[in-house]
N, C-alpha and C positions, 0 to 999 in steps of 0.2 A: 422500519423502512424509511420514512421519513428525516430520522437522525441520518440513514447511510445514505440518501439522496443528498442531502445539506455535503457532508463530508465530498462526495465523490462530487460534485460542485465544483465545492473549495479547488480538488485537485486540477479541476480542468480550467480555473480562475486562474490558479500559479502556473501552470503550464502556458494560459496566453504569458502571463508576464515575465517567462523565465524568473518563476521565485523558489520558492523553499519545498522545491517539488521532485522526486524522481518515479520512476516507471518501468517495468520493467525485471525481469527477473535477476538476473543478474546486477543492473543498477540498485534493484531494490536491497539485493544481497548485500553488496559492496556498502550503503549506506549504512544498515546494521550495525556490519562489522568495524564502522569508524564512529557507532555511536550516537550518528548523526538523525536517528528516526526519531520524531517524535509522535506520530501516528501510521501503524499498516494496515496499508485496507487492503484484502486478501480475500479473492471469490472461496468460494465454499467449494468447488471443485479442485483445487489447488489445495485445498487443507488435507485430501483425504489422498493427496499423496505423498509423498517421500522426503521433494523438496520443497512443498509446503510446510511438511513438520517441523524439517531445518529452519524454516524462515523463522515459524513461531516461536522454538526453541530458543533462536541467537535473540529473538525481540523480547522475549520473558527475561534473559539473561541482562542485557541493556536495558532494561527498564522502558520497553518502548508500549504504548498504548496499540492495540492494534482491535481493528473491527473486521468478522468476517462478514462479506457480503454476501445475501444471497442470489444466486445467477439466475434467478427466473425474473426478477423485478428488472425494471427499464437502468437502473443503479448498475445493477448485475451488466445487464450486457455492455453497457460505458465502460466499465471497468474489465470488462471479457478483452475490449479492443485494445488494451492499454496489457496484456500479456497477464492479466489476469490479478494484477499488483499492481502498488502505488502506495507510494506513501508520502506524506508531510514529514517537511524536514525541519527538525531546530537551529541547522546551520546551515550554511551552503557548502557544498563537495564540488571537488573536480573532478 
């Protein structure tokens, strides 16, 4: 719990500064798919579905680090308001 507080943090630290940050399902998608994730933080309610499985899928494929969070922690719902995903980026996307 503690590691994924640290993490879920981090994201809402680069999101003040416009950094190495996206959110979002579809953004989160799109990063994936260019490579560009280097950590997904991914609620435990999104895992046990469909397009959750695709997220993890493309992120094992890319070589991306991902943590799932669990939605009952104060972590959890941070990340519930951000569409349930977020990830730290190794590069920056358009």
């Amino acid at each position: 719990v503690v590691k994924e507080t640290q993490f879920i943090e981090t994201v809402f630290e680069e999101i003040q500064k416009n950094g190495l940050v996206t959110y979002g399902y579809d953004q989160v998608a799109e990063a994936i798919e260019k490579g560009a994730v280097e950590l997904l933080l991914i609620i435990d309610t999104l895992v046990r579905t469909k397009e959750g499985e695709i997220l993890l899928q493309n992120a094992r494929t890319t070589r991306s680090d991902f943590i799932i969070v669990n939605s009952l922690h104060e972590a959890g719902k941070k990340i519930e308001g951000l569409g349930g995903v977020a990830a730290l980026l190794r590069f920056k996307i358009n």
